[in-house]
C-alpha positions as CSV (number, residue, x, y, z in Angstrom):
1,X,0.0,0.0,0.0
2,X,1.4,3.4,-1.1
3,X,0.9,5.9,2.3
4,X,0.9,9.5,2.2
5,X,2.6,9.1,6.1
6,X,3.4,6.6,8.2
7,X,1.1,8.3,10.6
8,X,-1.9,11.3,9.8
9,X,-2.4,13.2,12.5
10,X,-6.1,15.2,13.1
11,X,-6.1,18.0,14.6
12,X,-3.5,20.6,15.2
13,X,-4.2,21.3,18.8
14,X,-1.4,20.9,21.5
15,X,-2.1,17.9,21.7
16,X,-1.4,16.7,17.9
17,X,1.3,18.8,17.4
18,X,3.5,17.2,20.5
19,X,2.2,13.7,19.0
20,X,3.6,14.9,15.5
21,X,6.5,16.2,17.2
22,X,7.8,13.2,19.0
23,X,6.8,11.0,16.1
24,X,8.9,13.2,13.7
25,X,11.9,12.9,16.0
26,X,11.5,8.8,16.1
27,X,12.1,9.2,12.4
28,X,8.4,8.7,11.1
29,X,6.6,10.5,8.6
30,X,3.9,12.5,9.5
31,X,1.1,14.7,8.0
32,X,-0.9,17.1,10.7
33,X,-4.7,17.8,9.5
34,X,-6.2,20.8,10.7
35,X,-9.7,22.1,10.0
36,X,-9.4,25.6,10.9
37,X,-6.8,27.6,9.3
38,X,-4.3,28.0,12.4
39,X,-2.8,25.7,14.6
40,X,-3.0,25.7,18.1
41,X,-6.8,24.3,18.9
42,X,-8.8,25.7,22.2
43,X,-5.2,27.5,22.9
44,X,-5.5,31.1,20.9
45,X,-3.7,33.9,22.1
46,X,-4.4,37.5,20.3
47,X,-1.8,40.2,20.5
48,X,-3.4,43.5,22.2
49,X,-2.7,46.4,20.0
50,X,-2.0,48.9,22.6
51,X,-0.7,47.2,25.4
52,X,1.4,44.6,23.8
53,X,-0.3,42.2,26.5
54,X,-1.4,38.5,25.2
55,X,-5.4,38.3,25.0
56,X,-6.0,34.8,26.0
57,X,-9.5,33.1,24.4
58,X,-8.8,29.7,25.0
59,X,-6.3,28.2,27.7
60,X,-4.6,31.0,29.9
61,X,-3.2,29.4,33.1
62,X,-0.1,27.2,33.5
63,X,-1.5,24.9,35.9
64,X,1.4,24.0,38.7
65,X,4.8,22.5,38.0
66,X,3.9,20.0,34.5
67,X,6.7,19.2,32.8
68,X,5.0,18.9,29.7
69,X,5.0,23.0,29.5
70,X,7.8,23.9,32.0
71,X,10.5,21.7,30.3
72,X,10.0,23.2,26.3
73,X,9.5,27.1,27.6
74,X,12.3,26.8,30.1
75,X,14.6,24.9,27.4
76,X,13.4,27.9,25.2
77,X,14.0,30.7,28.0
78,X,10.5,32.2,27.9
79,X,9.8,33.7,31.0
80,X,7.4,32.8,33.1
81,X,5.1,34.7,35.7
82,X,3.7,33.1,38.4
83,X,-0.3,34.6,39.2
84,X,0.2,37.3,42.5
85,X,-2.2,39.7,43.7
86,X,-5.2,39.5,46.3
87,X,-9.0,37.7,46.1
88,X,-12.1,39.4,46.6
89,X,-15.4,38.4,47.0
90,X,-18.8,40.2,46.2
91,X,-21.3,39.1,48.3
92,X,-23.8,41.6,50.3
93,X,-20.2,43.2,50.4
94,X,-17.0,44.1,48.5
95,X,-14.4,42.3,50.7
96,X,-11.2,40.7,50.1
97,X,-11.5,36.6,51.2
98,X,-9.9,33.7,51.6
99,X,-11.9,31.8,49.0
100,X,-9.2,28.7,48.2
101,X,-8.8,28.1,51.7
102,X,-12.6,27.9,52.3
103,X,-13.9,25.9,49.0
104,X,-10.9,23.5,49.8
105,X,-12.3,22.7,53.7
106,X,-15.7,21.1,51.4
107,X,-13.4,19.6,49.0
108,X,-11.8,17.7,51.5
109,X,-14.9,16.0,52.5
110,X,-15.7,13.7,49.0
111,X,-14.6,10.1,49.2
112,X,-13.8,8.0,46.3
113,X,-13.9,5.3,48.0
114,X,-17.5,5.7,48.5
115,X,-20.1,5.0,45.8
116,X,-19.8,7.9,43.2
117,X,-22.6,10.6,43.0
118,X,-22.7,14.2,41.4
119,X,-20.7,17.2,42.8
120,X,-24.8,18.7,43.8
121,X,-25.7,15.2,45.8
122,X,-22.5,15.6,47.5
123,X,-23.3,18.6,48.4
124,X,-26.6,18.6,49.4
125,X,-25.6,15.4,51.6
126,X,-22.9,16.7,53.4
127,X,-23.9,20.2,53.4
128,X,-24.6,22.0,57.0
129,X,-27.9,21.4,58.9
130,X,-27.3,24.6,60.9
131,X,-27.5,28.4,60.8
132,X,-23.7,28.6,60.3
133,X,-23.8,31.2,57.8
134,X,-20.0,30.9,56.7
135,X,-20.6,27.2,57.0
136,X,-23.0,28.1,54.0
137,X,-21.5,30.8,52.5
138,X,-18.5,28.1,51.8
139,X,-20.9,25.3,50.5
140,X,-22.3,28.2,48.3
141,X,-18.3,29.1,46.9
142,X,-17.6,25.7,46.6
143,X,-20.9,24.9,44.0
144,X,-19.6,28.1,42.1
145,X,-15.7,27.1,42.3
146,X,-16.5,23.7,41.1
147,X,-18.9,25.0,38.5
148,X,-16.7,27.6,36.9
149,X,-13.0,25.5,37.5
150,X,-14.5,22.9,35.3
151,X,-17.2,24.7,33.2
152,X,-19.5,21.7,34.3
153,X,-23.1,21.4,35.3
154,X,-22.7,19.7,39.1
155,X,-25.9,17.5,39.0
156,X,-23.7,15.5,36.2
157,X,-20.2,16.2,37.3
158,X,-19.0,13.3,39.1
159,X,-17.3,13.4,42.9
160,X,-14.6,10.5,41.9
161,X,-13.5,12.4,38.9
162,X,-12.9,15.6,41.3
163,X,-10.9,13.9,43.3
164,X,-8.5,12.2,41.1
165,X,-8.5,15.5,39.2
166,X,-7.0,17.1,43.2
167,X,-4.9,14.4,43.8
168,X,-2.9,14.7,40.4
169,X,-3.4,18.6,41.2
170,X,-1.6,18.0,44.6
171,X,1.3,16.1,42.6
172,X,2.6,19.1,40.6
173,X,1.3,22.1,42.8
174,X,-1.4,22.6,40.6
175,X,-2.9,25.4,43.1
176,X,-0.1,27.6,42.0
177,X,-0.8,29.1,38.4
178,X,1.5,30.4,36.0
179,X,1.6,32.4,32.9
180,X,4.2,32.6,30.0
181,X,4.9,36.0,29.0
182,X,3.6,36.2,25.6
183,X,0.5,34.3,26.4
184,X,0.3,30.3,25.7
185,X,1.3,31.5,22.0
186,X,5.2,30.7,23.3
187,X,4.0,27.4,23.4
188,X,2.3,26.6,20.5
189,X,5.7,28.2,19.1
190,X,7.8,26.1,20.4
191,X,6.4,22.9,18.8
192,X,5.9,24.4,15.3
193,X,8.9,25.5,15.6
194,X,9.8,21.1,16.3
195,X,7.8,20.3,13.3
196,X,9.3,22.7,10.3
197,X,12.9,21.5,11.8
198,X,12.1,18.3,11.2
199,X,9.8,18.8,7.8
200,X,6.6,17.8,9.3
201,X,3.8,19.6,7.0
202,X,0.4,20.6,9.0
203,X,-2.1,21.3,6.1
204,X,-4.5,23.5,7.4
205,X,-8.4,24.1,5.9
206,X,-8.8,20.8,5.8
207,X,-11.7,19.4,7.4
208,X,-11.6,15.8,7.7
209,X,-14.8,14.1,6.8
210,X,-14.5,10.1,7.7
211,X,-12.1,7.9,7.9
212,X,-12.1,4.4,6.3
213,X,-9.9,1.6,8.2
214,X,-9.4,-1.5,8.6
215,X,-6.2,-3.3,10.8
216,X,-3.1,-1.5,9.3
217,X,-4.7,0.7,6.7
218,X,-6.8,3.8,6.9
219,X,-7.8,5.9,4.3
220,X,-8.6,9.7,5.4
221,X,-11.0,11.8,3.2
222,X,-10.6,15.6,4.0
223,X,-11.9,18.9,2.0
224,X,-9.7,21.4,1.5
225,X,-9.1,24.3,-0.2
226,X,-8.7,22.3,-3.2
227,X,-12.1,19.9,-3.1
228,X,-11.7,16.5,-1.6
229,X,-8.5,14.5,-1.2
230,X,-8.0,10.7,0.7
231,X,-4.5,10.2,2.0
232,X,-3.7,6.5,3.3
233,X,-1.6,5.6,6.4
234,X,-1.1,3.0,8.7
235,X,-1.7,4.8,11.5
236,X,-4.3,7.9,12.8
237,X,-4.2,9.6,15.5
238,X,-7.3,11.6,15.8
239,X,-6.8,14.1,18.5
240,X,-10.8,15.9,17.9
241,X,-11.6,17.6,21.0
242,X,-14.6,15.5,22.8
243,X,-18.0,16.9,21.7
244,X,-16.7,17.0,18.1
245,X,-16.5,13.3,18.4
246,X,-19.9,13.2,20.3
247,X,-21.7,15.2,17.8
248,X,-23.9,13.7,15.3
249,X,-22.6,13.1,11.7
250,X,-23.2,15.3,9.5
251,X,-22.3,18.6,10.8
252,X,-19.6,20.6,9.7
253,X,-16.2,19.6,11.4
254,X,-17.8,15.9,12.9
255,X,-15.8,12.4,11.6
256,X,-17.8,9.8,10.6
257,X,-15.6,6.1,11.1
258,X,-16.2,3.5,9.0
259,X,-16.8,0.9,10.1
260,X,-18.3,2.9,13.3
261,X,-16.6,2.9,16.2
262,X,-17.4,0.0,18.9
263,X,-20.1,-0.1,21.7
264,X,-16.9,0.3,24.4
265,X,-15.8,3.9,22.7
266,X,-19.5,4.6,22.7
267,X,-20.3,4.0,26.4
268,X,-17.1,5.9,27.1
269,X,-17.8,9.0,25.3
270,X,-21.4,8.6,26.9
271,X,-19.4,9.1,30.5
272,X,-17.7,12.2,29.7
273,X,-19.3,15.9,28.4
274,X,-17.5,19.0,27.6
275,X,-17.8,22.3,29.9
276,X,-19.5,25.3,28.0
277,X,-17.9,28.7,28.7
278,X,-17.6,32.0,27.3
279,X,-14.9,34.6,28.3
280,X,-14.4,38.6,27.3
281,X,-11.2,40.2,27.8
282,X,-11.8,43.9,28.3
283,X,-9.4,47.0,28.0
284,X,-9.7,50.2,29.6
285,X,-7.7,53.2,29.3
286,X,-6.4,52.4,33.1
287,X,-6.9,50.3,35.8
288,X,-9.9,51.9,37.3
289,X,-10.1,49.5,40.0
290,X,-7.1,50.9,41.3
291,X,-9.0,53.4,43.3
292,X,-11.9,51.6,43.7
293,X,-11.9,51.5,48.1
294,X,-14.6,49.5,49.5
295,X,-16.7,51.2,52.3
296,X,-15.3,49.6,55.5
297,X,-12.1,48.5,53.9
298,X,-8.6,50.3,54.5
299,X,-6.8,49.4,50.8
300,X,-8.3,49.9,47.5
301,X,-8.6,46.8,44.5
302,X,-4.8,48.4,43.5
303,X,-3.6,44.4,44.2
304,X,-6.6,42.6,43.1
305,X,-6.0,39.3,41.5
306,X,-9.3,37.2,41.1
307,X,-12.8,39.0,41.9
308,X,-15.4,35.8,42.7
309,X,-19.3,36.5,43.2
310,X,-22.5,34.7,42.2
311,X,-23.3,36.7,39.6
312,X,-25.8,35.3,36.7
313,X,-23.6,36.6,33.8
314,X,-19.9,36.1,35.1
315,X,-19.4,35.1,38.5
316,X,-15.5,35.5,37.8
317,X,-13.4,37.9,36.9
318,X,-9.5,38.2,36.8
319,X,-7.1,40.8,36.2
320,X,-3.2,40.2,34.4
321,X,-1.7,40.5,37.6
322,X,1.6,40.6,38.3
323,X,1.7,42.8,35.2
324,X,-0.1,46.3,36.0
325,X,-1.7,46.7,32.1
326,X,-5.7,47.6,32.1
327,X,-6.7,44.6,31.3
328,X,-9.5,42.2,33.6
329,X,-11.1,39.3,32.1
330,X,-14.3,37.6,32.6
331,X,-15.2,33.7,33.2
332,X,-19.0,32.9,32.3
333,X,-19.2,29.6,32.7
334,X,-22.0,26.5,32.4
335,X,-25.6,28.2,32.9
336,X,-24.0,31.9,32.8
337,X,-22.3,30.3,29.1
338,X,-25.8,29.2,28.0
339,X,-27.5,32.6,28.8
340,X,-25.1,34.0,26.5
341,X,-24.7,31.3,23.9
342,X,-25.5,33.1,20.1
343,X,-25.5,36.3,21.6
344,X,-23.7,39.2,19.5
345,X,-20.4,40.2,20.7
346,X,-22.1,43.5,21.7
347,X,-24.3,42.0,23.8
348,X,-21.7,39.7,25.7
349,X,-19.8,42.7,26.4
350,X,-22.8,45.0,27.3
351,X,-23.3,42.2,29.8
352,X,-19.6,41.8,31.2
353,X,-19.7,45.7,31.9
354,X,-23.2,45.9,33.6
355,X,-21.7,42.6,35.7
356,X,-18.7,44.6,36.7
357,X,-20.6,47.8,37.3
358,X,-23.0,46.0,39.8
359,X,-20.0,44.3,41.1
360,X,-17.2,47.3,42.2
361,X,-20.5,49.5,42.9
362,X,-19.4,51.6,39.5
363,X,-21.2,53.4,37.2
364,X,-22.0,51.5,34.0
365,X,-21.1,54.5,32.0
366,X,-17.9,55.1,33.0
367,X,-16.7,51.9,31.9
368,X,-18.4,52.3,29.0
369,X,-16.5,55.9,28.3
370,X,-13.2,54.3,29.5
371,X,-13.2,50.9,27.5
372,X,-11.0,50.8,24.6
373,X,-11.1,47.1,23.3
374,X,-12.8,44.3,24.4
375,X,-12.4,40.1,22.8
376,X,-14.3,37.8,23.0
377,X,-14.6,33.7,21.3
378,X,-17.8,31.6,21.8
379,X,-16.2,27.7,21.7
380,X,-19.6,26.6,21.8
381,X,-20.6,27.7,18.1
382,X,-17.1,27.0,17.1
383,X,-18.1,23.8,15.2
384,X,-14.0,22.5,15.7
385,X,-14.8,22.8,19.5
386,X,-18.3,22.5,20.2
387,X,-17.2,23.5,23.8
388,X,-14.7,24.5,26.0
389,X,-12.9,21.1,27.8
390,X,-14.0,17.9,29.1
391,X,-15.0,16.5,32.3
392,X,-16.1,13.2,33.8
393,X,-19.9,12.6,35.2
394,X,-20.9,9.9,37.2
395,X,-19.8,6.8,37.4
396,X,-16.6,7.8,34.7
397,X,-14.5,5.6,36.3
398,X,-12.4,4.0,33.6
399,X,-13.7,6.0,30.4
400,X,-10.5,7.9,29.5
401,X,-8.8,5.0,29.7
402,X,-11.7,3.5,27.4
403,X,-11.6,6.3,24.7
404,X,-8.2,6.5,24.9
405,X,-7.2,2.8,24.0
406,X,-6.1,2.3,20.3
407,X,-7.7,-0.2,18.0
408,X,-6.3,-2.6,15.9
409,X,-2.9,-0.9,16.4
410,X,-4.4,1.5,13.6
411,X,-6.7,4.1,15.3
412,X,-5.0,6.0,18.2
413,X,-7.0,8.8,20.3
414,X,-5.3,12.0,21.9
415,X,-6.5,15.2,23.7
416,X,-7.5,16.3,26.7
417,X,-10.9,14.3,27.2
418,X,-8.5,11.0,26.8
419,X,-5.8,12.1,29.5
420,X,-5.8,9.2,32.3
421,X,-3.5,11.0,34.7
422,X,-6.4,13.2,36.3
423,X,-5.1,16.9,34.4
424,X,-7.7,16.2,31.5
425,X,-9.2,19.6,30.8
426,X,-5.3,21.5,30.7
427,X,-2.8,21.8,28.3
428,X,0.0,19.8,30.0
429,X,-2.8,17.2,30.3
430,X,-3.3,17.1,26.2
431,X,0.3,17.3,25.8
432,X,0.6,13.8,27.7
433,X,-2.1,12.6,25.7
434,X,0.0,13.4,22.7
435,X,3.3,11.7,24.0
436,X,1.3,8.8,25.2
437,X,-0.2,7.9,21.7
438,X,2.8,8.4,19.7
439,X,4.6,6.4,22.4
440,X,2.2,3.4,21.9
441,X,3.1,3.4,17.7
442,X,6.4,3.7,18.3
443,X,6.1,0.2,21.2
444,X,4.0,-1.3,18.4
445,X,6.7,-0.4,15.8
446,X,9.9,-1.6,17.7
């Protein structure tokens, strides 16, 4: 059989370009299909005119020590920031609050030991019978941590997930976060950078329709900017983000396998759904928090790192600390992401303003008069996403593992939503996910 590759790759996320990459560097030939017409996936990093600041609309944080990201950026000198600064909370008052420290006293409480349930069961069943109003206030942060971290709905999100998600958390520091200078950009860099070295092509605009296999061939039929083309391998590694592969055939960016793929792949994709946010990254002219003082408090929001409240639109807000640009960035995530799913750009950020208006007690208009750019990306309409990233709902004990195992030593899966460690959902995760695929050819091939 003549082969195009010795391995396609689909998808040019993070997580196919570190599979191309270390494939490449075993000697194999590979060909990267992408469907959009960049690389880089759910990371996409925007350069801010004025500022010069990176405008994250996909993955922003470094999540802990991962080796997976610290080893290429440190190997490539980038610098790297850790998060500083101080976190408020808006409740019947602007206050600044221990937050971590109290959502991580409920944490503490689920069991995987015990039978799984839902995040909201948990909750409901261990939450406090009495008038402790802290007690509550913390069940209440904990429900809106847990919602927004993960962009999941908690009546489905699953309590043994979460805590193999904390415990591989707890392995590399993951409560620290991180940010590379020029935005998660340096990254995706970095391995193009891997692929052209070692002549690795990534054809983008190419939107893979189905691919045809059978144990040791596949043939994959894409469109491109050139009509329809069918390149043959040996080996795929398909690398679709999760609710692509969940979707129905016949949209725009979905795969149909033929033959279809089994009842085990099914049932694991069945245990696993894909978070729904929507973020805007606004600019003023300054930081007009700066001189925002709280009635009762003694400093102003000068240090303010993470803003957290229970607001309808975005309950979470950030600023670029510990860079002092005018920048603050908004986190809508699960129901808040459905209110605005559609909406115009306008309206999104018509809503982000009247949210932080109502939040720092500020007039509307003001930040209206002072805004000078604002981004914004829904991944929900994006139909090479169809969401933000993956988690796992009740009883999802073993599906990573599930979608993640190759068949016939022909089809091989990558991304985040395959990532058996317990950092599915991150970039360092996706990158392992990468690795670990392209490790598992190159065991079959030896």
């Amino acid at each position: 059989m003549k082969t195009n590759a010795d391995v396609i790759v689909i998808g040019a996320g993070i997580s196919g370009l570190a599979a191309a990459a270390k494939l490449g560097h075993a000697g194999l030939s590979v060909m990267i299909l992408e469907a959009r017409d960049r690389v880089g996936g759910r990371i996409l990093t925007q350069r801010d005119p004025a500022s010069g600041a990176a405008i994250e609309l996909g993955a922003e944080f470094i999540h802990g020590l991962a080796p997976e990201i610290w080893e290429p950026l440190q190997n490539s000198n980038v610098r790297i920031m850790e998060v500083k600064g101080e976190n408020w909370c808006a409740d019947e008052t602007l206050h600044p609050c221990n937050f971590f420290a109290q959502v991580d006293q409920i944490l503490a409480k689920m069991d995987a030991s015990l039978p799984d349930e839902s995040f909201l069961q948990f909750l409901e069943r261990t939450a406090s019978s009495s008038d402790d109003s802290e007690q509550q206030g913390a069940e209440k942060r904990a429900l809106g941590y847990v919602t927004g971290f993960n962009a999941a709905d908690p009546a489905l999100l699953g309590v043994h997930w979460l805590v193999k998600e904390m415990r591989a958390d707890e392995r590399i520091e993951g409560e620290r976060a991180f940010r590379s200078k020029n935005g998660y950009e340096d990254l995706v860099t970095i391995f193009r950078g891997q692929l052209a070295a070692i002549g690795i092509p990534v054809h983008t605009e190419t939107v893979v329709e189905s691919v045809d296999w059978r144990r040791g061939r596949a043939a994959v039929t894409a469109h491109g900017r050139n009509g329809t083309s069918v390149f043959t391998t040996a080996r795929v590694i398909v690398t679709l983000p999760l609710a692509v592969l969940k979707a129905p055939p016949g949209k725009m960016g979905t795969l149909q396998f033929i033959p279809g793929l089994p009842k085990e792949k099914l049932a694991a994709l069945d245990k696993l759904e894909m978070g729904k946010v929507i973020r805007l990254v606004l600019r003023f002219r300054h930081r007009f928090w700066e001189t925002i003082a709280p009635p009762g408090e003694r400093k102003t929001l000068a240090n303010m790192s993470f803003l957290f409240s229970r607001d309808q639109w975005f309950p979470t807000w950030w600023t670029a600390m510990p860079e002092k640009v005018p920048i603050i960035t908004g986190w809508a995530p699960f129901e808040c992401a459905e209110r605005l799913l559609g909406k115009s750009n306008s309206f999104v950020v018509d809503r982000g303003l009247k949210s932080l208006s109502r939040l720092l007690h500020t007039g509307v208009g003001s930040l209206e008069s002072d805004l000078e750019a604002a981004y914004c990306h829904d991944w929900q309409t994006d139909p090479f996403s169809l969401g933000a990233y993956s988690y796992g709902k009740v009883g999802a004990d073993g599906a990573k593992e599930a979608l993640r195992r190759p068949l016939e030593n022909t089809l091989f899966f990558a991304g985040e939503a395959t990532d058996t460690s317990g950092h599915n959902g991150t970039v360092h995760g996706a990158i392992a996910s990468g690795y670990q695929a392209a490790g598992e050819i190159l065991q079959k091939r030896a």
